[in-house]
C-alpha positions in Angstrom: 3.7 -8.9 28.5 0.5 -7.0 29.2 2.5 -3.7 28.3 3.8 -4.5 25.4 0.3 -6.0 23.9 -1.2 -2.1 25.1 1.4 -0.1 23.7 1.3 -2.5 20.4 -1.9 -1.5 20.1 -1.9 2.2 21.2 0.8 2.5 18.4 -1.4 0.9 15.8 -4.3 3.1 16.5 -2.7 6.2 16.0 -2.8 5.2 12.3 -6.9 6.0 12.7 -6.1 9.3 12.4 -4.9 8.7 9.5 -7.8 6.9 8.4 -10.3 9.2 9.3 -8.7 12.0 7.8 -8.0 10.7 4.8 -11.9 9.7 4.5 -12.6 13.1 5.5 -10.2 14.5 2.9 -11.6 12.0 0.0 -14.9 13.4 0.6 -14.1 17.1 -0.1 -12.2 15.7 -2.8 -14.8 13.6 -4.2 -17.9 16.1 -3.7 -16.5 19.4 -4.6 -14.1 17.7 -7.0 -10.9 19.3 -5.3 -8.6 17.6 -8.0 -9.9 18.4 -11.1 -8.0 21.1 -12.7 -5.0 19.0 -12.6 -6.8 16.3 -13.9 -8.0 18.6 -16.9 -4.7 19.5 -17.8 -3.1 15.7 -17.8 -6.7 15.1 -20.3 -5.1 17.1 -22.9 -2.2 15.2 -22.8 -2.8 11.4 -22.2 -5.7 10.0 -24.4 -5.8 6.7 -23.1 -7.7 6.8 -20.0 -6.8 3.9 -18.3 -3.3 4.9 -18.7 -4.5 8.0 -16.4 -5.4 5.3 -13.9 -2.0 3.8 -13.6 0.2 6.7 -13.2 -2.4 8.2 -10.8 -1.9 5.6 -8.3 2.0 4.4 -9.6 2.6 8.4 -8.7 1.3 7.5 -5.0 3.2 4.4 -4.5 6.5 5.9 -5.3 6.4 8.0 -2.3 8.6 6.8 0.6 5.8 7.6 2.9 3.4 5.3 5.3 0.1 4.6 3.9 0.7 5.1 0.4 -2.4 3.0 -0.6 -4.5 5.9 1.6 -2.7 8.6 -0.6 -3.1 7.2 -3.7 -7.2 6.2 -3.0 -8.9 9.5 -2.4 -6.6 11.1 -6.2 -8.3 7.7 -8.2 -11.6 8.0 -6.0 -11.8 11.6 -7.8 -12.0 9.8 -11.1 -13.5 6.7 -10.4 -17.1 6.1 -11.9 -19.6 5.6 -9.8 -21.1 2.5 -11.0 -20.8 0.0 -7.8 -19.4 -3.1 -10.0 -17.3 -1.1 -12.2 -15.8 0.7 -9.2 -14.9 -2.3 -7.3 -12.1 -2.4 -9.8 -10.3 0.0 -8.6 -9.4 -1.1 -5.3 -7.3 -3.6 -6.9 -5.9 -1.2 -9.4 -4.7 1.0 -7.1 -3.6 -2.1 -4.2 -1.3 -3.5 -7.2 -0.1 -0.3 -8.4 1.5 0.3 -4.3 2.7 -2.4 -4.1 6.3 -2.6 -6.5 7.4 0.0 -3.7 9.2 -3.4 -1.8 11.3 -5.1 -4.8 13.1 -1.4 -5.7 13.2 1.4 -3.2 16.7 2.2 -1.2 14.3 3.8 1.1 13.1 0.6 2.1 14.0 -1.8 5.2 12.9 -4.5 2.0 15.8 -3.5 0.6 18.1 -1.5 3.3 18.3 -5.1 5.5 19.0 -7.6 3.1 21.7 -5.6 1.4 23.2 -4.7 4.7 23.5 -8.4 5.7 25.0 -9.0 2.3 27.5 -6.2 2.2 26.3 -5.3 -1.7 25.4 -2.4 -3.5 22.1 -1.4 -4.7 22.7 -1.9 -8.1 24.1 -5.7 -6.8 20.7 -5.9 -5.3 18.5 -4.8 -8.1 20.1 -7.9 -10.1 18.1 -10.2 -7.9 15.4 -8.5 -7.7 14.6 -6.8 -10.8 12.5 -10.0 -12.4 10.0 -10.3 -9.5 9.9 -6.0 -9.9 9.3 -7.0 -13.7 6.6 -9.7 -12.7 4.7 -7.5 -10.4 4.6 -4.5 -13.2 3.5 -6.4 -15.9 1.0 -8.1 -13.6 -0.4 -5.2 -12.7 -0.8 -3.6 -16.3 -2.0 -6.5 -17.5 -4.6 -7.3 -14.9 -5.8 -3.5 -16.4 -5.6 -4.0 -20.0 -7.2 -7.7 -20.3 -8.9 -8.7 -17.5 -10.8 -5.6 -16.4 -12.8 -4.7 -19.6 -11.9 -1.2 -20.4 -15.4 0.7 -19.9 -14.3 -0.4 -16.1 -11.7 1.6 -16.0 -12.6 5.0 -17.9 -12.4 7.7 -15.0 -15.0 9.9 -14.4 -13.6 13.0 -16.5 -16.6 14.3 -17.9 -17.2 17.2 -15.0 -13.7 18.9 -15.1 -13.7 22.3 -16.6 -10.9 24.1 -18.3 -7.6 24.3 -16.3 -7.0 27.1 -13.5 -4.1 27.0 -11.8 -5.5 28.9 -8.2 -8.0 26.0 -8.3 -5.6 23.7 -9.2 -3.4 24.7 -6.2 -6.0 25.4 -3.6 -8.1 21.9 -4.2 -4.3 20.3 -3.9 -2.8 22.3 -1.2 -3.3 19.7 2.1 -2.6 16.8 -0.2 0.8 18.3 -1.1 1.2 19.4 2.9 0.5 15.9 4.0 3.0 14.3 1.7 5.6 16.8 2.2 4.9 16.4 6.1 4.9 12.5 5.5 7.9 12.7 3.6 9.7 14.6 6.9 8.2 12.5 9.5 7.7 9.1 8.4 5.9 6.7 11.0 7.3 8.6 13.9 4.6 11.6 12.4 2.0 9.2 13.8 0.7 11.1 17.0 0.6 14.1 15.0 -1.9 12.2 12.5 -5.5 13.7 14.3 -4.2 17.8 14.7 -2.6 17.6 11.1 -5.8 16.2 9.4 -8.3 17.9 11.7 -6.5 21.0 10.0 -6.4 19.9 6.3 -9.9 19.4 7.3 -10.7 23.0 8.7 -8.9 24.3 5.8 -11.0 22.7 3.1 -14.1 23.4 5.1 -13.1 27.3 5.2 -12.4 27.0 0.9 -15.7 25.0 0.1 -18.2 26.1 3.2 -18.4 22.6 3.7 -18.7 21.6 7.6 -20.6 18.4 7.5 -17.9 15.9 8.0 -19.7 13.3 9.3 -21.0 11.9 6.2 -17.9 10.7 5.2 -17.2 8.9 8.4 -18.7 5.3 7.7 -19.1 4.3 11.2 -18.8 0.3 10.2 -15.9 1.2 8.5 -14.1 2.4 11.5 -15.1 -0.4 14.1 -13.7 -2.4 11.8 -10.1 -0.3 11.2 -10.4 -0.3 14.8 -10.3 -3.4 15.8 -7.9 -5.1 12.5 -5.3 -2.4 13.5 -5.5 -3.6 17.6 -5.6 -7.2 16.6 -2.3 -6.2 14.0 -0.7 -4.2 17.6 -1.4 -8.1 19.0 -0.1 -10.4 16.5 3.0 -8.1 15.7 4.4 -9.5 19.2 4.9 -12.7 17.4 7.9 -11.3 15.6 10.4 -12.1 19.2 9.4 -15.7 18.9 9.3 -16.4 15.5 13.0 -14.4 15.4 14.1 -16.9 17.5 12.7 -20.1 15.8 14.7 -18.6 12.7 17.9 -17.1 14.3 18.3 -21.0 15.1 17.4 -22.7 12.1 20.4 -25.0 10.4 20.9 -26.0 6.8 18.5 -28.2 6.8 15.8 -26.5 7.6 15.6 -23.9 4.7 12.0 -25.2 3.3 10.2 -25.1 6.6 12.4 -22.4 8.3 11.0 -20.1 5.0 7.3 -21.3 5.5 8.0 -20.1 9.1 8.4 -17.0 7.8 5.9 -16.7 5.1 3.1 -17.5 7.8 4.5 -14.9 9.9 4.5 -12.5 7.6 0.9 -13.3 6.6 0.0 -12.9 10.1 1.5 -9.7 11.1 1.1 -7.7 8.1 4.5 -5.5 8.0 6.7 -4.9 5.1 9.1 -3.8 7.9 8.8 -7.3 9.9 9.2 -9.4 6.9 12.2 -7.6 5.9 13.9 -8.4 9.1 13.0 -12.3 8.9 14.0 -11.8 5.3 17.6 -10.4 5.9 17.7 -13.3 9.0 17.3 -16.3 6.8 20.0 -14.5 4.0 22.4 -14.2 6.6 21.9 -18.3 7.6 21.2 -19.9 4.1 23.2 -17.2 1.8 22.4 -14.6 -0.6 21.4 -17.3 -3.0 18.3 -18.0 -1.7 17.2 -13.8 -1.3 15.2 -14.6 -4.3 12.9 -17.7 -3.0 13.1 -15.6 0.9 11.9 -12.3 -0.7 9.1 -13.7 -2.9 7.3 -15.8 -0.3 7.3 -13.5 2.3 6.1 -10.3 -0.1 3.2 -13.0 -0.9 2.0 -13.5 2.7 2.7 -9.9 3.6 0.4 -9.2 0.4 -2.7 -11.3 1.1 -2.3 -10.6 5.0 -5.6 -9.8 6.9 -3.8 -7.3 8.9 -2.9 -5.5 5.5 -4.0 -1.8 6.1 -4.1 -1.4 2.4 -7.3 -3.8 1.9 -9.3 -1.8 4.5 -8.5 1.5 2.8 -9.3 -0.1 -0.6 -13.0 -1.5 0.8 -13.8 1.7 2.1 -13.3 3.7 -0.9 -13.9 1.6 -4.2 -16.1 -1.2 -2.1 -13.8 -3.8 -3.3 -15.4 -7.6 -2.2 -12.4 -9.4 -0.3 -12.6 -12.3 -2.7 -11.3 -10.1 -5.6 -8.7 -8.9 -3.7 -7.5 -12.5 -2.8 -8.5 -14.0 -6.5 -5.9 -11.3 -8.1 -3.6 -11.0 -5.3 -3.5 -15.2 -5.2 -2.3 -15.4 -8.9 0.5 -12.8 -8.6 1.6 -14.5 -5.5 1.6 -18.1 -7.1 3.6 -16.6 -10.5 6.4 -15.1 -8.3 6.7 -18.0 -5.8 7.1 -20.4 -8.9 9.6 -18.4 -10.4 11.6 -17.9 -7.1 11.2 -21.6 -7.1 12.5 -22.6 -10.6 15.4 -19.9 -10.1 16.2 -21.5 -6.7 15.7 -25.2 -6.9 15.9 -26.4 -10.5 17.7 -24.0 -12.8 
């Protein structure tokens, strides 16, 4: 027992090197504005700044990488004004904009399990899914376009200069290296997380003349990474019992066999986890209930404390928790009531 809660743990932290260089990565970004002449070219075309927002972070969470949240943050910290209150907004921006990653992507055990363990295709798949991928889209825009007033959202454009495309490919260089090494490795690229962005870090230090790293490093920040990402190495070892409560549930016990589930998945944090309880309570209750299964356990896994994606989104945009859980609550509640009315009653 005692191994497996160390090497849960050791596992998780590796994702610090992640973190680190990332927030190493954003500062460069951020300071020397590494991003801009790409930025100045997509000006000339899309007037609408807030519009700039969303495809910003949607092209992030479309990449079948870990950590897209941590990808995404450092290209919308480049534009983000720096108003404290007004920057706060994009935390949640860019944590919504992730996020429709789980309803859609064949590259995803959120999809890959439960389709398995109903022998359908992925277009079969998308019919039961493609309302809540509807819900969570139009949440998300809305949330931009009438609850956060629109002077929140206006990136900070007015420093780029003319486009150059040596700029443009020298301030993006590691950012394309670390998806395309992502994109090869996956989470098994964890242990190489500290040499890859201790490099991506020597390399923008040698372009800007910039070695002062430790300014970005917010030393609260990390004790607290630290410790959320051992406690989520901890409470992942739940998964073997809670398995086994639902491997054994009958018929009757679909309401509190799926609240089971739901408080798992709000515990442990994983897209990965909750996709395997998922595709467990399809295979005893039927695919008719993949609907109700899928929407309450993408709501715990959302609002989970052991989300990576909130920490990340603190860090850079200073996002209070509350407004995280005040958005995050109301998208949750919409898609559990319609799994609910499409389950139960209609």
């Amino acid at each position: 027992m005692l191994e497996k809660v160390i090497t849960g743990i050791a596992k998780n932290e590796l994702y610090m090197g992640y973190i680190f260089g990332i927030m190493i990565l954003g500062g460069f970004i951020r300071e020397h504005s590494a991003l801009e002449d790409v930025y100045s070219l997509a000006k000339k075309y899309i007037k609408d700044h807030r519009i700039l927002v969303i495809i910003t972070s949607l092209l992030g969470g479309i990449l079948p990488i870990p950590g897209r949240v941590a990808l995404s943050a450092p290209l919308l910290d480049a534009i983000a004004p720096p108003d404290k209150e007004r920057r706060s907004h994009f935390g949640v921006i860019d944590y919504l904009s992730v996020h429709h990653y789980y309803w859609w992507s064949p590259l995803e055990k959120t999809v890959v399990l439960p389709m398995a363990v109903m022998g359908v295709s992925y277009g079969t798949f998308l019919g039961y899914t493609i309302i809540p991928l509807a819900i969570t889209l139009t949440y998300t825009w809305w949330y931009i376009f009438t609850k956060v007033p629109a002077r929140s959202v206006v990136p900070n454009l007015e420093y780029v200069r003319d486009f150059n495309w040596r700029r443009a490919l020298t301030g993006w260089a590691p950012l394309i290296a670390t998806v395309i090494l992502l994109l090869n490795t996956g989470k098994a690229g964890a242990p190489f997380f500290f040499p890859w962005f201790l490099a991506m870090s020597i390399y923008y230090s040698i372009v800007y003349k910039d070695w002062k790293w430790g300014r970005w490093l917010d030393g609260k920040f990390a004790i607290i990474a630290t410790v959320v990402l051992a406690l989520g190495g901890v409470v992942g070892l739940i998964k073997g019992p809670v398995m086994e409560y639902l491997k054994a549930a009958t018929p009757e016990m679909l309401i509190p066999a799926s609240l089971v589930a739901m408080v798992a998945a709000y515990i442990m944090g994983s897209s990965g986890k909750y996709a395997g309880m998922t595709s467990v309570l399809v295979s005893i209750f039927g695919p008719q209930y993949l609907v109700w299964f899928l929407c309450t356990e993408y709501s715990g896994y959302l609002i989970s404390p052991a989300h990576k994606c909130l920490m990340i989104g603190q860090q850079y945009f200073g996002t209070p928790i509350k407004k995280y859980y005040v958005v995050l609550s109301r998208l949750c509640a919409i898609l559990i009531a319609y799994a609910a009315i499409t389950t139960f009653i209609l």
